[in-house]
TORKOL-538966 format. One line per field, with one value per residue: residue number from 1; chain; x negated, y, z of N, C-alpha, C, O, CB in turn. Coordinates in pm, 1 decimal. Each point is the difference from the previous one (the first is absolute). Glycine has a CB too. Example, Ala and Ser with C-alpha at 12.3 -4.5 7.8 and 13.67 -1.06 7.14 Angstrom:
seq <- (1:2)
mol <- (A:A)
n.px <- (-1319.0:-154.2)
n.py <- (-569.0:222.3)
n.pz <- (780.0:-196.6)
ca.px <- (89.0:-82.0)
ca.py <- (119.0:119.0)
ca.pz <- (0.0:6.0)
c.px <- (-90.0:77.0)
c.py <- (120.0:109.0)
c.pz <- (0.0:73.0)
o.px <- (-103.6:-50.9)
o.py <- (-1.9:110.8)
o.pz <- (66.5:16.9)
cb.px <- (292.8:-67.5)
cb.py <- (-115.4:-173.6)
cb.pz <- (58.1:-231.4)
//
This chain:
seq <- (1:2:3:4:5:6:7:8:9:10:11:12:13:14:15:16:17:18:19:20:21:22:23:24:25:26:27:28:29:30:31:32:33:34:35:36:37:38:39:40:41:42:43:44:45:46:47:48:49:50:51:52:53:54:55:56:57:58:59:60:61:62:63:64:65:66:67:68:69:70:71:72:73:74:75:76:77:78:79:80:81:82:83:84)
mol <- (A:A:A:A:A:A:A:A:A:A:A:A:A:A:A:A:A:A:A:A:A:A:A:A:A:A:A:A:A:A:A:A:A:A:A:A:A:A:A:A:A:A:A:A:A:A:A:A:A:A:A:A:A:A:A:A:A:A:A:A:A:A:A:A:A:A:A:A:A:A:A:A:A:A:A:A:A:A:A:A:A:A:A:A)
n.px <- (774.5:-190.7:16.6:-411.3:-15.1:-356.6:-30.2:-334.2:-50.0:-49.6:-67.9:205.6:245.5:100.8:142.6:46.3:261.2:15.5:260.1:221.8:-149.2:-233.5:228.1:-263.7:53.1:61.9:-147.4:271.0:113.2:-116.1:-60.5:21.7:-246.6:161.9:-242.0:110.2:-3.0:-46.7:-284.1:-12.8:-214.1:159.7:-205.9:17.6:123.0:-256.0:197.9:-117.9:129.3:264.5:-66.0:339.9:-173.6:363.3:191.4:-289.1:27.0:-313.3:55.3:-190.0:126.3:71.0:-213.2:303.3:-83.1:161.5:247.8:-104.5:419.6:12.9:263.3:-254.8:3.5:58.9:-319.3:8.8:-217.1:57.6:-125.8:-99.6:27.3:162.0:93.7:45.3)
n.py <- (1521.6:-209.9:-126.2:190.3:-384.2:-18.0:-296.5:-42.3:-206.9:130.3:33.7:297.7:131.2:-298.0:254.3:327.3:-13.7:277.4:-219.9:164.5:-159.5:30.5:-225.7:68.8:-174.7:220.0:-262.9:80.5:-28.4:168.1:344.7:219.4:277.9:188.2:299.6:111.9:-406.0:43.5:-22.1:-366.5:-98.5:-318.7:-156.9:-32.0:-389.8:-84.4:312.2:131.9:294.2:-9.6:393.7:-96.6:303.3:-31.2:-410.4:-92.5:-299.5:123.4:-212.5:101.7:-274.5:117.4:-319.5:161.2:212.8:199.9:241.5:300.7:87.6:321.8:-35.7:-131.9:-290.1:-327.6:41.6:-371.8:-2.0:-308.8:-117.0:-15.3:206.7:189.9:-211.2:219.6)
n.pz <- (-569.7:-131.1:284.2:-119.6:-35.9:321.3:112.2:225.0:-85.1:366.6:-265.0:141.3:-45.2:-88.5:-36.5:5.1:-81.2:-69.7:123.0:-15.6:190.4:254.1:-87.1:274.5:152.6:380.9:21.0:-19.6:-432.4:-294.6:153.8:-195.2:247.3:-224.3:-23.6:261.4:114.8:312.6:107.4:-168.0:182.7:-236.7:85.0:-424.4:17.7:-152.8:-167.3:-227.4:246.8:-358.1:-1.6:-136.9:-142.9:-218.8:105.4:86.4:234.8:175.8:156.6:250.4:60.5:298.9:91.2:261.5:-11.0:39.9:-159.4:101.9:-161.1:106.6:-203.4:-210.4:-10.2:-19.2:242.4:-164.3:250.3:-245.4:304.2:-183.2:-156.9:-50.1:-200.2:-202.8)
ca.px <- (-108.1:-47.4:-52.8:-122.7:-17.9:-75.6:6.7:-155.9:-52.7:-118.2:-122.4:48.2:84.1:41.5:118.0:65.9:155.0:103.8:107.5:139.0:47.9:-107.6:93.8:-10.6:56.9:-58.7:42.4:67.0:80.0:-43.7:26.4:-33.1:4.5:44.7:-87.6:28.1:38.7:-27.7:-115.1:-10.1:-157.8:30.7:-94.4:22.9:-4.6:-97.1:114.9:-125.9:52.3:2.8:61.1:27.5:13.2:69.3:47.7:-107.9:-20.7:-122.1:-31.1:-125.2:4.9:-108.1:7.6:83.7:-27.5:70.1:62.1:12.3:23.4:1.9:95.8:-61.6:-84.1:28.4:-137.8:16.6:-173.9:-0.5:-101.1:-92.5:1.3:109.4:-15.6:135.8)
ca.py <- (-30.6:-162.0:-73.5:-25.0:-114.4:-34.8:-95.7:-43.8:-205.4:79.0:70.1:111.5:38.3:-62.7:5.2:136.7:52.1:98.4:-48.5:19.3:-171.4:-124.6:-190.7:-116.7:-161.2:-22.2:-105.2:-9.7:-15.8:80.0:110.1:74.7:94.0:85.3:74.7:30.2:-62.1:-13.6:-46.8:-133.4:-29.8:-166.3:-88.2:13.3:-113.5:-4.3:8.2:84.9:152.2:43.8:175.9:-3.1:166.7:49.5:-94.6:-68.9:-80.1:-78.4:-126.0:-63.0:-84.9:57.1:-116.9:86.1:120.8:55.6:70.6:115.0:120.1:107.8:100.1:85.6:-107.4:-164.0:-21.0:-142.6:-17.5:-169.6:-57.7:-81.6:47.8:70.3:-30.6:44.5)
ca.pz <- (91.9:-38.7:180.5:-31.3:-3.4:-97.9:42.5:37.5:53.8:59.8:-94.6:-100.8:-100.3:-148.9:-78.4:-11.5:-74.8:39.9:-85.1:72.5:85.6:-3.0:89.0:64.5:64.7:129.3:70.8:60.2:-75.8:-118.4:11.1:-140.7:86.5:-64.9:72.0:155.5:69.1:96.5:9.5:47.2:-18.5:1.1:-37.1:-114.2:-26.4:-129.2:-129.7:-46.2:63.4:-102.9:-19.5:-109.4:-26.1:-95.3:-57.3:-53.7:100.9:23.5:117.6:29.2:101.9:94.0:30.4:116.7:106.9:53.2:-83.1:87.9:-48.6:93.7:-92.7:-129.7:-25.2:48.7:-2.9:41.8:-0.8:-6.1:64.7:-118.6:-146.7:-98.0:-147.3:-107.1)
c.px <- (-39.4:-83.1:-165.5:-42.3:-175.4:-41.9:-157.2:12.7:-118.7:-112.3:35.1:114.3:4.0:98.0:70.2:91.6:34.1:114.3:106.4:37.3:-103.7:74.4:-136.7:39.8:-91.1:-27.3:107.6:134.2:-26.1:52.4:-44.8:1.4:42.4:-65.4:72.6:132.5:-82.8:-119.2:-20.1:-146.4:90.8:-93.8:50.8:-34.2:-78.1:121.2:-52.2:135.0:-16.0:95.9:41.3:1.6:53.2:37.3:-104.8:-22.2:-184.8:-15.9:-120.5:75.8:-93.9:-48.9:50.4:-81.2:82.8:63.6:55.1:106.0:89.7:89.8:-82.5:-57.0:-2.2:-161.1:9.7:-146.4:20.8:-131.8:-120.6:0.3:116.9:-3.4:75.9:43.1)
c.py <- (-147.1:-33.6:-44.5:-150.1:-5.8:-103.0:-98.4:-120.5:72.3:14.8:149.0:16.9:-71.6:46.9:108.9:73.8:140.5:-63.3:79.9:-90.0:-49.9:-134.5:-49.2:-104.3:16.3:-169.1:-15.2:0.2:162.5:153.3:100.9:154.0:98.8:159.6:92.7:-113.4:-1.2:-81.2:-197.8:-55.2:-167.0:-81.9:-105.7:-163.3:4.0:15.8:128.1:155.9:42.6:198.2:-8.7:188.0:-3.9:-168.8:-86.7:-51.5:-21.6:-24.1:2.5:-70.2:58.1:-149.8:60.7:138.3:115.2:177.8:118.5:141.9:149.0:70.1:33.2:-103.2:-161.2:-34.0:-175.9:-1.2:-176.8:-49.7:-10.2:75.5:7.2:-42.1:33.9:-118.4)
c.pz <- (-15.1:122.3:-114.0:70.2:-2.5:111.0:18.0:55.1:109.6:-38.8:-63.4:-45.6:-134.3:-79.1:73.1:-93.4:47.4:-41.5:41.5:117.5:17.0:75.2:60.6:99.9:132.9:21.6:38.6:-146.4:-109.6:34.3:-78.3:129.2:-106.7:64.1:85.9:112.2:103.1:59.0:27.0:8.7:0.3:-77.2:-141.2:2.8:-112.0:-123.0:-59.4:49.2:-179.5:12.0:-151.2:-42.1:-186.1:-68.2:-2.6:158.9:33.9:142.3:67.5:91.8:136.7:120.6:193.1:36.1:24.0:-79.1:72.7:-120.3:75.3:-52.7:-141.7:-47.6:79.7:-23.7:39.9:-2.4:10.9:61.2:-51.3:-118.3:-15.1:-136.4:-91.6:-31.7)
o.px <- (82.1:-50.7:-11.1:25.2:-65.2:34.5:-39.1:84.4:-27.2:-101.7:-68.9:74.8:-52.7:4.9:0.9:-42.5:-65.2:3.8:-14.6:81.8:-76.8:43.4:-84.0:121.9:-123.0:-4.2:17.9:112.2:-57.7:102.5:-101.7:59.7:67.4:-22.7:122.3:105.2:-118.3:-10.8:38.4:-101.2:107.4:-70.8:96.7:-99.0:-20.4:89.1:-98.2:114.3:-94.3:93.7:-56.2:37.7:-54.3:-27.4:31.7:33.7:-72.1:22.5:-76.0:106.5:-102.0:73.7:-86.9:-52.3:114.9:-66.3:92.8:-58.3:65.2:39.1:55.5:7.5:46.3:-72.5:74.3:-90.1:74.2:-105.6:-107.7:-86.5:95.2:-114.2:117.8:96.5)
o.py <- (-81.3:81.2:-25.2:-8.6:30.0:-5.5:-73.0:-73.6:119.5:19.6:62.4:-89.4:34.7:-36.7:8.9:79.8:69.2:-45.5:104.4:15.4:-17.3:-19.7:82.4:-16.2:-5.1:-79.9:-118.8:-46.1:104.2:-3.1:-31.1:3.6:-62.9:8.5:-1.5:29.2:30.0:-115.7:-44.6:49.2:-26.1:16.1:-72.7:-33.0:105.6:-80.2:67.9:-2.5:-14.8:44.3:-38.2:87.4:-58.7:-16.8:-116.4:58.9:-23.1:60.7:64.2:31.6:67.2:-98.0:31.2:90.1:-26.6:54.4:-3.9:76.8:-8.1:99.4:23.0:-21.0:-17.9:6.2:-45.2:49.1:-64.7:62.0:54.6:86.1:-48.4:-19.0:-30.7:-12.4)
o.pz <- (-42.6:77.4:-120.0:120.2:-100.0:118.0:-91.1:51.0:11.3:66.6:-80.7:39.5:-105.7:-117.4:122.8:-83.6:78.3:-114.3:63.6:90.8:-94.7:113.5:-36.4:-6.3:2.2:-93.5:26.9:21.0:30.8:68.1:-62.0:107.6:-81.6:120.7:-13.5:56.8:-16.4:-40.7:108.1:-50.1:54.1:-99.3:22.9:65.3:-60.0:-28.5:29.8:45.5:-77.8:66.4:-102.6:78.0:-93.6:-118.8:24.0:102.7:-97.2:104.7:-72.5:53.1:15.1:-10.9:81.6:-65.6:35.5:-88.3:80.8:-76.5:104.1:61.4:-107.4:-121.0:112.6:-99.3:87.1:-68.0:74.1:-12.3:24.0:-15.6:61.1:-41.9:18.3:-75.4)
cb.px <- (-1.3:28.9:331.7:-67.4:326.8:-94.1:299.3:-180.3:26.4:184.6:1.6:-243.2:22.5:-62.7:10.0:-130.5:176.4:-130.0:-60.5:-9.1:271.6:-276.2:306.3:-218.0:164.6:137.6:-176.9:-272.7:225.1:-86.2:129.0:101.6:-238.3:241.0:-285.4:-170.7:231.2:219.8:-69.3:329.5:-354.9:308.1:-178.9:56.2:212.9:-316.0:338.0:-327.6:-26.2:-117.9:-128.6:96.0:-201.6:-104.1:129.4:-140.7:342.0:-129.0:192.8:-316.2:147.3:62.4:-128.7:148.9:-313.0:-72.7:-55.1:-251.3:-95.2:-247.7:61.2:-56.3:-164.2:369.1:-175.3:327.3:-206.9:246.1:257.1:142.0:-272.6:101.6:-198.2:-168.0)
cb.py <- (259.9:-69.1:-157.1:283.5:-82.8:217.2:130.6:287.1:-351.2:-63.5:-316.7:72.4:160.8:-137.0:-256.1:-86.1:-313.7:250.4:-333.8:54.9:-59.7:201.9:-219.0:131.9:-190.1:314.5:117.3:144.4:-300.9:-215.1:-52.7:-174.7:-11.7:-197.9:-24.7:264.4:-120.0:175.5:339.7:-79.8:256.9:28.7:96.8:314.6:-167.1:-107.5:-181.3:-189.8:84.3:-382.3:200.7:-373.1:165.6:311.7:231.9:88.1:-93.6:30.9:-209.9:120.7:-264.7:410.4:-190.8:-327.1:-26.8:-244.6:-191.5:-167.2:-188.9:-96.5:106.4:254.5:244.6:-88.9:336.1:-163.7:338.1:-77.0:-147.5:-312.8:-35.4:212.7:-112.3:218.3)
cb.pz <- (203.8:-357.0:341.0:-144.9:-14.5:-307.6:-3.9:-1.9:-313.9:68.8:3.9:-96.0:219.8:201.7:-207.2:176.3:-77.2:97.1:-95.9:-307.7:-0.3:-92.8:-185.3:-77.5:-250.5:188.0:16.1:246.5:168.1:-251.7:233.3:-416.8:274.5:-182.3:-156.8:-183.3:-133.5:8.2:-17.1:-47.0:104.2:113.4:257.8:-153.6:165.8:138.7:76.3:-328.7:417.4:-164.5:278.9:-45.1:313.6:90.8:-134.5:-354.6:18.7:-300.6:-53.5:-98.8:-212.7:-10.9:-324.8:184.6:-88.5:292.4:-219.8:250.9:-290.0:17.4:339.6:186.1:-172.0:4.0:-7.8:-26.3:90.0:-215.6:57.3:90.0:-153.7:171.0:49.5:-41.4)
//
């Protein structure tokens, strides 16, 4: 099973994965979810949110905001901007 990664500005859908692993960096300190995990929502420090699927790595930066996941999927919505 793989956790779905995606990730809007308020212009939209920039970015959209499938992985095994998504890491990113709260405010409060770094964390990785894994799929059917328990429902979280947090507020995301400026860093970047990375999915990793079958070993292979990719990055975007995000410039904070916020991080909603449900088990299936990791939805990040950023204030300002996103960047590969």
């Amino acid at each position: 099973m793989k956790i779905k990664l995606q990730v809007f500005t308020p212009s939209g859908r920039i970015f959209e994965r499938e992985g095994d692993l998504v890491n990113f960096r709260t405010v409060e300190g770094a964390m990785g979810v894994l799929p059917r995990r328990a429902h979280i929502i947090t507020h995301l420090a400026v860093s970047e949110v990375e999915v990793v699927n079958d070993g292979k790595r990719e990055r975007i930066g995000v410039a904070g905001g916020f991080l909603y996941c449900d088990g299936e999927r990791v939805v990040v919505l950023t204030v300002d901007a996103a960047e590969r």
